[in-house]
ChimeraX commands (.cxc) that place a marker at each C-alpha (Angstrom):
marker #1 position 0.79,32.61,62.35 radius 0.5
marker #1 position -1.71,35.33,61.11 radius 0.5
marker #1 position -2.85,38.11,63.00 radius 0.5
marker #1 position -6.51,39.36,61.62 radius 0.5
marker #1 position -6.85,42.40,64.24 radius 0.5
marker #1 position -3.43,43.53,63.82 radius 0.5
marker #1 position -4.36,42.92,59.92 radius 0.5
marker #1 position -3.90,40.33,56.82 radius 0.5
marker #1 position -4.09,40.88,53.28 radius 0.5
marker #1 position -5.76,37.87,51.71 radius 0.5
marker #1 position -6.01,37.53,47.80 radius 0.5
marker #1 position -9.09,35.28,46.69 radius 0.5
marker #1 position -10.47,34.19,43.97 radius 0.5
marker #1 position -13.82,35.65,43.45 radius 0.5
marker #1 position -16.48,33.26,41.37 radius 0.5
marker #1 position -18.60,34.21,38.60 radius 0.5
marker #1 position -21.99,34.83,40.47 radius 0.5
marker #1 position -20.49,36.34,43.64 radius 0.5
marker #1 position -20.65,39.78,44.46 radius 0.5
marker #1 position -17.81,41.41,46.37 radius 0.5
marker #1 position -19.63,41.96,49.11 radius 0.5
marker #1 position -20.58,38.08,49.16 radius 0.5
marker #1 position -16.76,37.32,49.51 radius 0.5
marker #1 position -16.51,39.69,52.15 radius 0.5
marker #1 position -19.70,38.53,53.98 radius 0.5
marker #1 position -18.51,35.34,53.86 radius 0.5
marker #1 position -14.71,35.83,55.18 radius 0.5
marker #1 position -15.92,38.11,58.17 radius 0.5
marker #1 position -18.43,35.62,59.61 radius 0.5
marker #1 position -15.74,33.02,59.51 radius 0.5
marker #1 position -13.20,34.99,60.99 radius 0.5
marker #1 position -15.39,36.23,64.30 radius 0.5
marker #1 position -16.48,33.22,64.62 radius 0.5
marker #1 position -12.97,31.66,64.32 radius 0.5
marker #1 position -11.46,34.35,66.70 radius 0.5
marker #1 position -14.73,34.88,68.76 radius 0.5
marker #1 position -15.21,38.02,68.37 radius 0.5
marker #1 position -18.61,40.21,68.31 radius 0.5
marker #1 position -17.20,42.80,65.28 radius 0.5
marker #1 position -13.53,42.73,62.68 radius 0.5
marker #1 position -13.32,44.83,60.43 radius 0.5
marker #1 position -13.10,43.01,56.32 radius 0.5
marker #1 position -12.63,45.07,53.68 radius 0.5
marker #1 position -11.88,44.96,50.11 radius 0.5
marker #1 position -9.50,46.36,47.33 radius 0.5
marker #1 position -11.57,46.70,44.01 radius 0.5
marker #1 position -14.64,46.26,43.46 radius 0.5
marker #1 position -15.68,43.35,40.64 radius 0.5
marker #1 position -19.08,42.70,38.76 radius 0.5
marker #1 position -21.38,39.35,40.06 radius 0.5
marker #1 position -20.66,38.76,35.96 radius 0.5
marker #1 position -16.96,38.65,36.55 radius 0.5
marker #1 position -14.39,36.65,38.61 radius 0.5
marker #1 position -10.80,36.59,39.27 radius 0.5
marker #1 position -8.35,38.22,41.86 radius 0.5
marker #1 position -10.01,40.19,44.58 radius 0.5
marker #1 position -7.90,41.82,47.85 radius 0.5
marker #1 position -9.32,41.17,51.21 radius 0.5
marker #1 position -7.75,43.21,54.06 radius 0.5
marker #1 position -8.78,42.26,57.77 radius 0.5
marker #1 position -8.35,44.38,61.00 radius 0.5
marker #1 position -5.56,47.43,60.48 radius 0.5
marker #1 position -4.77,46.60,56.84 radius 0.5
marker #1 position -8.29,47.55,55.72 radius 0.5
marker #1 position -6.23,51.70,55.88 radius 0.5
marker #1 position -4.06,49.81,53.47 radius 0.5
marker #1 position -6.83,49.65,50.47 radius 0.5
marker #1 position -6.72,53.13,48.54 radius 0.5
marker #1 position -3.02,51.93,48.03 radius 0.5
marker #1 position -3.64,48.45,47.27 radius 0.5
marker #1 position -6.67,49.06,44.68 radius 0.5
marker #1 position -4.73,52.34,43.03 radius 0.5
marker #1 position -2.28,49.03,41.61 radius 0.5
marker #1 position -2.03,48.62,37.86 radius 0.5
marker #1 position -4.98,45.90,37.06 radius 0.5
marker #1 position -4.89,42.81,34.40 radius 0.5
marker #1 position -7.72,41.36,32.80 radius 0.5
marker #1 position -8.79,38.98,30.15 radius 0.5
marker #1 position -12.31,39.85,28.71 radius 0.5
marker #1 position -14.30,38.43,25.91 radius 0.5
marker #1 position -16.54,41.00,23.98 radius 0.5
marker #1 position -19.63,39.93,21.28 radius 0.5
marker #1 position -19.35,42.30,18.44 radius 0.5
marker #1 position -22.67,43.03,16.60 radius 0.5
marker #1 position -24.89,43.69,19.24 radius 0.5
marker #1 position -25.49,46.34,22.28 radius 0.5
marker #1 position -26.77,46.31,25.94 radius 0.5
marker #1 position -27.90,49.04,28.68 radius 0.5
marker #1 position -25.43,47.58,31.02 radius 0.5
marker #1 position -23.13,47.10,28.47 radius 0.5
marker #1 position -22.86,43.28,29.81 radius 0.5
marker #1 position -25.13,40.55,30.22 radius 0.5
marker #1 position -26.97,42.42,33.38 radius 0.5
marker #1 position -29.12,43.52,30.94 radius 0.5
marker #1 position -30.69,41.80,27.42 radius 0.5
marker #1 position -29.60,43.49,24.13 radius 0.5
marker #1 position -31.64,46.59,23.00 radius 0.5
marker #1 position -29.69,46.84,19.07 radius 0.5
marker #1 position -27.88,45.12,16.56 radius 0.5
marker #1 position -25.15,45.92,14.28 radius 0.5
marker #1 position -23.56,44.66,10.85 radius 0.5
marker #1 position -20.25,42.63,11.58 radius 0.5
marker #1 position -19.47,41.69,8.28 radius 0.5
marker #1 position -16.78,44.41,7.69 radius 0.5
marker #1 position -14.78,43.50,10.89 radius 0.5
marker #1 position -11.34,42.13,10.19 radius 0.5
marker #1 position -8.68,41.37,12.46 radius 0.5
marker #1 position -6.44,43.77,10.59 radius 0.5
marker #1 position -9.40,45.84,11.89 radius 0.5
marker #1 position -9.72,45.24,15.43 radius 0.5
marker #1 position -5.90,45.44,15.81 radius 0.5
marker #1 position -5.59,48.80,14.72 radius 0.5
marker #1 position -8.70,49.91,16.30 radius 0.5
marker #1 position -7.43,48.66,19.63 radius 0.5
marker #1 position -4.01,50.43,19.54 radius 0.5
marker #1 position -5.87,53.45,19.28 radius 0.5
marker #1 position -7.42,52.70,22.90 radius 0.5
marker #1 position -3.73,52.45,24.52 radius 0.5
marker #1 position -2.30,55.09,26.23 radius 0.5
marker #1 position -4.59,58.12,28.20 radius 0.5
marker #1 position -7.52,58.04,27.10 radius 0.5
marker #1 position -10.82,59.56,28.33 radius 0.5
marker #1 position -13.71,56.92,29.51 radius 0.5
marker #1 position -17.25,57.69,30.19 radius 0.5
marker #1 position -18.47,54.78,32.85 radius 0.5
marker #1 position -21.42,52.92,32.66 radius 0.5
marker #1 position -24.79,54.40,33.94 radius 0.5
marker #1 position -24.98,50.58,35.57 radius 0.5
marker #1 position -22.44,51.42,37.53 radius 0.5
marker #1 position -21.11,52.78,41.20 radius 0.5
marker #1 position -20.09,55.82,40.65 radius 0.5
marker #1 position -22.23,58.77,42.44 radius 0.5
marker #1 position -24.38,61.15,41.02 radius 0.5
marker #1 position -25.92,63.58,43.71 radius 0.5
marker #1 position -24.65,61.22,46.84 radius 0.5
marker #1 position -26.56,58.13,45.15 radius 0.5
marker #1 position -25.44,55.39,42.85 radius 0.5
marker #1 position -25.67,55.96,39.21 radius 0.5
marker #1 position -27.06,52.18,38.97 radius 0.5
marker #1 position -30.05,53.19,41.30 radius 0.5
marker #1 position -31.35,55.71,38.45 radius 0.5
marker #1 position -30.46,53.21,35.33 radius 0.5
marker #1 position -32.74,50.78,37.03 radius 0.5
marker #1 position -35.71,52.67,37.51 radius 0.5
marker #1 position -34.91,53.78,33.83 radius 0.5
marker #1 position -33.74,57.50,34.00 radius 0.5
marker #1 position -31.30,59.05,32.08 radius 0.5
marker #1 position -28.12,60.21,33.69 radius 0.5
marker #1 position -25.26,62.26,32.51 radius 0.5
marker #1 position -22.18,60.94,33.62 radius 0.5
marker #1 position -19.10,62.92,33.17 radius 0.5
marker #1 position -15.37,61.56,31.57 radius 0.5
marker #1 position -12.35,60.54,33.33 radius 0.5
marker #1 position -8.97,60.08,32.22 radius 0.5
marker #1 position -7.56,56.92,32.42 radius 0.5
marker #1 position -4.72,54.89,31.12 radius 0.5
marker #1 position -4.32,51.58,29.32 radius 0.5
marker #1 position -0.94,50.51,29.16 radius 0.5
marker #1 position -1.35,46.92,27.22 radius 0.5
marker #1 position -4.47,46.15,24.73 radius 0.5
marker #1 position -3.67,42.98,22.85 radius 0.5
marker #1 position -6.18,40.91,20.78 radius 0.5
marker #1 position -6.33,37.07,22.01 radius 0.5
marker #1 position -8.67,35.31,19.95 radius 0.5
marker #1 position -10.64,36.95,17.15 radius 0.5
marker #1 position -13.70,36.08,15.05 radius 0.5
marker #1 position -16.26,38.94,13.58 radius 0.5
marker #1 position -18.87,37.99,16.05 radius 0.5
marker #1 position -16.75,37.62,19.24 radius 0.5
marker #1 position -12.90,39.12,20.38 radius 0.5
marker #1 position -10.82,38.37,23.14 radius 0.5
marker #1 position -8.37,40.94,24.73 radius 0.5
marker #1 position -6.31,41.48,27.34 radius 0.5
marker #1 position -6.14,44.89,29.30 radius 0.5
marker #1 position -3.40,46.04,31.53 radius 0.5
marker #1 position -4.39,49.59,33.11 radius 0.5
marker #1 position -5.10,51.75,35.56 radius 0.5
marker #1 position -7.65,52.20,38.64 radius 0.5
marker #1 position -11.05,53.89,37.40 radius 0.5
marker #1 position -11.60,51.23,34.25 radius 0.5
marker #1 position -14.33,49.92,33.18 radius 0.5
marker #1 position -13.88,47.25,30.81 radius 0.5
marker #1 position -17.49,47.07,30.36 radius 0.5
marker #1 position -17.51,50.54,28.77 radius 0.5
marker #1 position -14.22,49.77,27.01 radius 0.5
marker #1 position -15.92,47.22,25.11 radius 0.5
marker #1 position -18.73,50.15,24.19 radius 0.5
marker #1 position -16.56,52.03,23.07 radius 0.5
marker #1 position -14.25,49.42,21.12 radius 0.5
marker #1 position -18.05,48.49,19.42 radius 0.5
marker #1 position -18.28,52.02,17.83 radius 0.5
marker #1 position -15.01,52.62,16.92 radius 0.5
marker #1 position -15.73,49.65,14.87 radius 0.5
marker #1 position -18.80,51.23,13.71 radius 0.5
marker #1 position -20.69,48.69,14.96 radius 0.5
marker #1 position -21.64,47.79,18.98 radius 0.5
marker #1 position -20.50,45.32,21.20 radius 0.5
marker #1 position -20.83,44.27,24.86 radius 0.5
marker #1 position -18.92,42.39,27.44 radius 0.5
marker #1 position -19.84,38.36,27.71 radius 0.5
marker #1 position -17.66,37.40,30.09 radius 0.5
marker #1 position -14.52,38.93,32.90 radius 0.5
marker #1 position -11.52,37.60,34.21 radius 0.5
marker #1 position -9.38,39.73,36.22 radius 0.5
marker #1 position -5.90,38.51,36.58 radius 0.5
marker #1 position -3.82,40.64,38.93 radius 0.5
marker #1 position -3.87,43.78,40.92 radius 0.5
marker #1 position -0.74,45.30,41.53 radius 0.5
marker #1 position 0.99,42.18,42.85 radius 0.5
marker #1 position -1.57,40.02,43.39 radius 0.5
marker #1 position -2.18,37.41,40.53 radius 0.5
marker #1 position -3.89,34.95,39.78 radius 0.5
marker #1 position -1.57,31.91,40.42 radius 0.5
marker #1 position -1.13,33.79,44.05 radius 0.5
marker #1 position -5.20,33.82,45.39 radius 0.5
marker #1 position -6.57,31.25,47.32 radius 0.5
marker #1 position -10.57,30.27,46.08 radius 0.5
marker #1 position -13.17,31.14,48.71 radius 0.5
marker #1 position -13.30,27.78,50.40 radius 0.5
marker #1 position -9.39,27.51,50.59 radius 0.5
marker #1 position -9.59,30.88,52.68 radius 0.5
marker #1 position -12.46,29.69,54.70 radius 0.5
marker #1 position -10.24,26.43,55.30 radius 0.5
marker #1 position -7.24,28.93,55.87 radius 0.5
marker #1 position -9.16,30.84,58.46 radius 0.5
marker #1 position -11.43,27.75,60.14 radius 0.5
marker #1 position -7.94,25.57,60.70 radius 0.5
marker #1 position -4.94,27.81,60.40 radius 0.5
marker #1 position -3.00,29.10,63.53 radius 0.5
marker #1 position -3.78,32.48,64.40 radius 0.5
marker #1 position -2.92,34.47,66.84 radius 0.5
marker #1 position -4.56,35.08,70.21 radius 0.5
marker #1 position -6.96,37.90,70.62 radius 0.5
marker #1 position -5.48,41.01,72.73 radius 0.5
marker #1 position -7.56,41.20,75.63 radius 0.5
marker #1 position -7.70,44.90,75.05 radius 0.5
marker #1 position -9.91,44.79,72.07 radius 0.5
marker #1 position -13.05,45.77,72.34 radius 0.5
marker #1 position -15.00,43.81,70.44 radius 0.5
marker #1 position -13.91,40.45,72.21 radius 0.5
marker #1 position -16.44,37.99,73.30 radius 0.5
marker #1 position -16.62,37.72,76.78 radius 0.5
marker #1 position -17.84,33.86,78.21 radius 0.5
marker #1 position -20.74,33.73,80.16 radius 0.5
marker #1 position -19.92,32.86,83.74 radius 0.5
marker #1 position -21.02,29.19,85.10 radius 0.5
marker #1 position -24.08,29.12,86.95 radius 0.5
marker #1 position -24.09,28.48,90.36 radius 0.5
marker #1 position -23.88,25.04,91.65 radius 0.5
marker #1 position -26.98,23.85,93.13 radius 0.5
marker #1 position -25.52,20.95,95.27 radius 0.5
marker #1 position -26.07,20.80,98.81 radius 0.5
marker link #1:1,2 radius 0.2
marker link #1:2,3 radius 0.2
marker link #1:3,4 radius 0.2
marker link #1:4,5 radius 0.2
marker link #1:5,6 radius 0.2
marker link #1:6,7 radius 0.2
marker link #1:7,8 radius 0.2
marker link #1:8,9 radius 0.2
marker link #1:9,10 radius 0.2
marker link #1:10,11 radius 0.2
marker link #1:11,12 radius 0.2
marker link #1:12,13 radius 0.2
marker link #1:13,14 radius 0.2
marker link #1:14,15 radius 0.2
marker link #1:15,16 radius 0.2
marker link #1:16,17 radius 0.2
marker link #1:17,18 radius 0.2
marker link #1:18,19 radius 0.2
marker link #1:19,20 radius 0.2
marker link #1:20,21 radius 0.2
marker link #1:21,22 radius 0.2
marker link #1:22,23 radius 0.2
marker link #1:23,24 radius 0.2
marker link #1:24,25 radius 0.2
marker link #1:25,26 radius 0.2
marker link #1:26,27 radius 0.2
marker link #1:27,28 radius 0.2
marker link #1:28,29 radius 0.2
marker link #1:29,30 radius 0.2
marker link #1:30,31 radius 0.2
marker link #1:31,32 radius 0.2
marker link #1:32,33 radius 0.2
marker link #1:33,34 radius 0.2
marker link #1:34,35 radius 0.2
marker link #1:35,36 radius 0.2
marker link #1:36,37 radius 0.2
marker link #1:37,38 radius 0.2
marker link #1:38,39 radius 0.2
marker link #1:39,40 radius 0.2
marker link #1:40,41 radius 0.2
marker link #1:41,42 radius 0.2
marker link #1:42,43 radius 0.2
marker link #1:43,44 radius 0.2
marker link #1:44,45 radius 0.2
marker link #1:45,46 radius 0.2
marker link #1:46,47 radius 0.2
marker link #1:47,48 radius 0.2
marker link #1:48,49 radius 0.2
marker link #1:49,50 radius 0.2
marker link #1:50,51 radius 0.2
marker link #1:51,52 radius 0.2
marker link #1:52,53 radius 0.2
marker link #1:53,54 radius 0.2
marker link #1:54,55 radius 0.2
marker link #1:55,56 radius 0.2
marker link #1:56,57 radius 0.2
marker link #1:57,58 radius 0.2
marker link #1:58,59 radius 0.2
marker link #1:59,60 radius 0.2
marker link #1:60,61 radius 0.2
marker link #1:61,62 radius 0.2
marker link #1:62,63 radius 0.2
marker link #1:63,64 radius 0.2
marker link #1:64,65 radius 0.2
marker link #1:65,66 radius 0.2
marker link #1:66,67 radius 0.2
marker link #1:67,68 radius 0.2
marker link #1:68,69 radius 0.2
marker link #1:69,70 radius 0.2
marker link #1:70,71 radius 0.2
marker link #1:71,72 radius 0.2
marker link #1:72,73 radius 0.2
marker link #1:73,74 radius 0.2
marker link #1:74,75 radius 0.2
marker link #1:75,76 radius 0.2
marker link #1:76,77 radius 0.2
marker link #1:77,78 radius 0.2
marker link #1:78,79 radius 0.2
marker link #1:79,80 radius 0.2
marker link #1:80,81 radius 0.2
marker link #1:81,82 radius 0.2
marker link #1:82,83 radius 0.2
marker link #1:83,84 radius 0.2
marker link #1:84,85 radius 0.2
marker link #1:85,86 radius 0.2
marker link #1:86,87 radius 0.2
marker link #1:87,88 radius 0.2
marker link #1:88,89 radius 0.2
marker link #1:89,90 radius 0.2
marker link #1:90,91 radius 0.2
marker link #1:91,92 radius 0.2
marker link #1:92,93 radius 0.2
marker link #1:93,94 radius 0.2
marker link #1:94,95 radius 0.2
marker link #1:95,96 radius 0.2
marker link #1:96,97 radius 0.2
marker link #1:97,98 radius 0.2
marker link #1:98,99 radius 0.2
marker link #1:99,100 radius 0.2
marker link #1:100,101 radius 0.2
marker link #1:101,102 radius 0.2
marker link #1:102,103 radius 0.2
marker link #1:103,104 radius 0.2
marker link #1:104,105 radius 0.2
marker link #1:105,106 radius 0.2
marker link #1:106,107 radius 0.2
marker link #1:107,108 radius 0.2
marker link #1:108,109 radius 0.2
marker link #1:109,110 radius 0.2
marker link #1:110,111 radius 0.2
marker link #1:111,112 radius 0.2
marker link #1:112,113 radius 0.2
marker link #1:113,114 radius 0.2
marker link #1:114,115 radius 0.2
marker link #1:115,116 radius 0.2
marker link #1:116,117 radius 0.2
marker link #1:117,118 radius 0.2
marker link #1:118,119 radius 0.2
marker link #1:119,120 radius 0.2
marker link #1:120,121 radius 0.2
marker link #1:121,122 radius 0.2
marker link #1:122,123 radius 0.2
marker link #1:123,124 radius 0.2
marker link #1:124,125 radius 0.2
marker link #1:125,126 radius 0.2
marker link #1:126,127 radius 0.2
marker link #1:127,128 radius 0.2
marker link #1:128,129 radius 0.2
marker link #1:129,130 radius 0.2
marker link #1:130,131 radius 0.2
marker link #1:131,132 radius 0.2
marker link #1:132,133 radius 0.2
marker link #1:133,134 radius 0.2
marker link #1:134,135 radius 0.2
marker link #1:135,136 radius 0.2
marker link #1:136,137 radius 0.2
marker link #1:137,138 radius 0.2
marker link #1:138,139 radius 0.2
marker link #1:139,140 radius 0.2
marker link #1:140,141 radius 0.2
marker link #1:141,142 radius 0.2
marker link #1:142,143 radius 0.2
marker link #1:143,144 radius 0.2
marker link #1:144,145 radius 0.2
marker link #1:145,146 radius 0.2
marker link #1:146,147 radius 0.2
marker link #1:147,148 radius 0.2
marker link #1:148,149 radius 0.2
marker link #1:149,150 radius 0.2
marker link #1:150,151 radius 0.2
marker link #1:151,152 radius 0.2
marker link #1:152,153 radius 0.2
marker link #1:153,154 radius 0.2
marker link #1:154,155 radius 0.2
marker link #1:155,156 radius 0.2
marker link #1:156,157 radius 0.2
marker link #1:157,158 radius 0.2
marker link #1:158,159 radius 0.2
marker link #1:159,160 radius 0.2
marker link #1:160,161 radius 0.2
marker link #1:161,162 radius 0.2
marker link #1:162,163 radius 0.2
marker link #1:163,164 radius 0.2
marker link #1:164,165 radius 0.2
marker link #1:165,166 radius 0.2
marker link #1:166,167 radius 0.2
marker link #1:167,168 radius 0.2
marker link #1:168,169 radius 0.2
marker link #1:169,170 radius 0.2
marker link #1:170,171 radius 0.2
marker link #1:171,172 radius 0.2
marker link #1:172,173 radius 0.2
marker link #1:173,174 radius 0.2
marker link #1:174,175 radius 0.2
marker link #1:175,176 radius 0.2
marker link #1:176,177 radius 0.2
marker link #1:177,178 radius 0.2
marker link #1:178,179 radius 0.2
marker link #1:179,180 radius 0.2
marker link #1:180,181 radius 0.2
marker link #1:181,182 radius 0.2
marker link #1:182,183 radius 0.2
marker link #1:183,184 radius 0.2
marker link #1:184,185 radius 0.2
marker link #1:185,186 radius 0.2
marker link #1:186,187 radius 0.2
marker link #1:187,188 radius 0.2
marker link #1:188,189 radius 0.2
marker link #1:189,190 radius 0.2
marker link #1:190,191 radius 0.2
marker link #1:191,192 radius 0.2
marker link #1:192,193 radius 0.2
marker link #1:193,194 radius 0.2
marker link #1:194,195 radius 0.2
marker link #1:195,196 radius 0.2
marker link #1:196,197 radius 0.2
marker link #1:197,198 radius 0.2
marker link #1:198,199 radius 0.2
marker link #1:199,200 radius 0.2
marker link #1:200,201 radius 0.2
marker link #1:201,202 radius 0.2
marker link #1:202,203 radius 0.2
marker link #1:203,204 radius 0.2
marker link #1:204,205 radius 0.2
marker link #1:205,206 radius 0.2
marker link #1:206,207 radius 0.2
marker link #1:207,208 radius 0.2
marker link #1:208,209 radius 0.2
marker link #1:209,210 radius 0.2
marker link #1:210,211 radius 0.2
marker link #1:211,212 radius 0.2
marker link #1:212,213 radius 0.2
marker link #1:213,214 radius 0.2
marker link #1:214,215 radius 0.2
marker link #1:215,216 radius 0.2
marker link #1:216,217 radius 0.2
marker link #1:217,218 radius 0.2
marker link #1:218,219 radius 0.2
marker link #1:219,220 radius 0.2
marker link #1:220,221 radius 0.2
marker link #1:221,222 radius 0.2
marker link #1:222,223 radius 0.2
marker link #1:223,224 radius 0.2
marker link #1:224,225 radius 0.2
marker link #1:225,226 radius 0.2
marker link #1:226,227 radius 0.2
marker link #1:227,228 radius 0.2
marker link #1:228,229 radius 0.2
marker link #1:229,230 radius 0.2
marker link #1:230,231 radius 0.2
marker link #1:231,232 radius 0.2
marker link #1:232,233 radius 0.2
marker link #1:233,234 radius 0.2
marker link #1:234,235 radius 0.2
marker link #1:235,236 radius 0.2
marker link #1:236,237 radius 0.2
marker link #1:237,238 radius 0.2
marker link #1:238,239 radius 0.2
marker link #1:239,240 radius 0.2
marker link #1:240,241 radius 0.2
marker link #1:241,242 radius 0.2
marker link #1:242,243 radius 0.2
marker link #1:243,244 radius 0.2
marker link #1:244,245 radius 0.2
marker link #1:245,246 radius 0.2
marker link #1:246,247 radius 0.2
marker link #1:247,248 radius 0.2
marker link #1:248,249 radius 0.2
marker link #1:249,250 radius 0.2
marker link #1:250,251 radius 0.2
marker link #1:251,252 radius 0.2
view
């Protein structure tokens, strides 16, 4: 039986498309209307691009205090990067703005290029991106087109290993730490190259330990929610539907 006041920790599959706040949306309406209930609180544990999909947390009720520790888990993803070629966003938010030569890329290249990116390493995020200049979101000034300074963090990559490998196109998978961007990874894999590349497509595979193999898609949690036993709503809480009384009986 699952308890969403007292709290749950769901892990779904977000699609390619979705936003993480569509996921959310979507659990929370199904759960207060499931448990009839005005307001729940539905939160999530790392945030993932509409471009990208794989394992998302979703806390409910009390475990929504739970998410600094959940999201600070050590993250997995597989990521396919076109070499050759450059965008804003560094993804495919945004169309490509320059081109590079490729013809010098080897995989003897891009091997030893990539062990250069494991270990601490210092990352400077995407202006496309979250993080808060001034109390507002850096993406809010890259889309009106002004230039932003956005300052390094240290990071860690513990596991960089090259998939699949042609001079136009690499796939790798990254095991590291809270704060990464693989979309600016991929920058800066492009000019260590000396060349540019940008991030095609994102699968994220597990956060701490919550994999793939162990997240439910959206509709099985809907299903999960909609038909599953659950249990009862204290009376206590305050955001509990109350029935509207019968009317009065108008026989004589």
């Amino acid at each position: 039986m699952r308890d969403y006041i007292k709290g749950e920790i769901l892990g779904v599959k977000k699609p390619k498309g979705w936003t993480s706040f569509n996921v959310v949306a979507r659990l929370r309406n199904v759960l207060t209307r499931r448990l009839s209930v005005k307001r729940l609180k539905v939160g999530h544990a790392g945030t993932l691009d509409p471009l990208a999909s794989g394992v998302m947390i979703v806390t409910t009720g009390r475990s929504t205090k739970l998410i600094d520790a959940l999201q600070s888990g050590v993250k997995e993803y597989i990521a396919d990067i076109a070499l050759g070629a450059t965008t804003p966003s560094f993804d495919l938010e945004t169309p490509i703005d320059a081109t590079y030569p490729t013809a010098h890329i080897t995989r003897e290249l891009v091997e030893e290029t990539l062990s250069r990116f494991v270990g601490r390493i210092e990352q400077v995020p995407p202006v496309f991106s979250a993080v808060k200049i001034d109390g507002r979101r850096a993406y809010s000034f890259a889309r009106k087109g002004k230039d932003v300074e956005l300052k390094p963090k240290i990071l860690e990559i513990s596991e960089l290993e090259l998939l699949d490998f042609s001079p136009e196109k690499i796939r790798v998978r990254v095991v590291c730490s809270k704060g990464t961007y693989i979309r600016a990874l991929a920058r800066d894999i492009g000019e260590a190259l000396n060349s540019g590349a940008h991030l095609t497509d994102l699968l994220r595979t597990r956060v701490g330990d919550y994999t793939l193999e162990r997240c439910m898609t959206v509709d099985e949690a809907v299903d999960l929610i909609a038909n599953g036993e659950t249990a009862p709503v204290p009376d206590d809480y305050p955001h509990k539907r109350v029935k509207s009384a019968s009317p009065p009986s108008t026989d004589d």
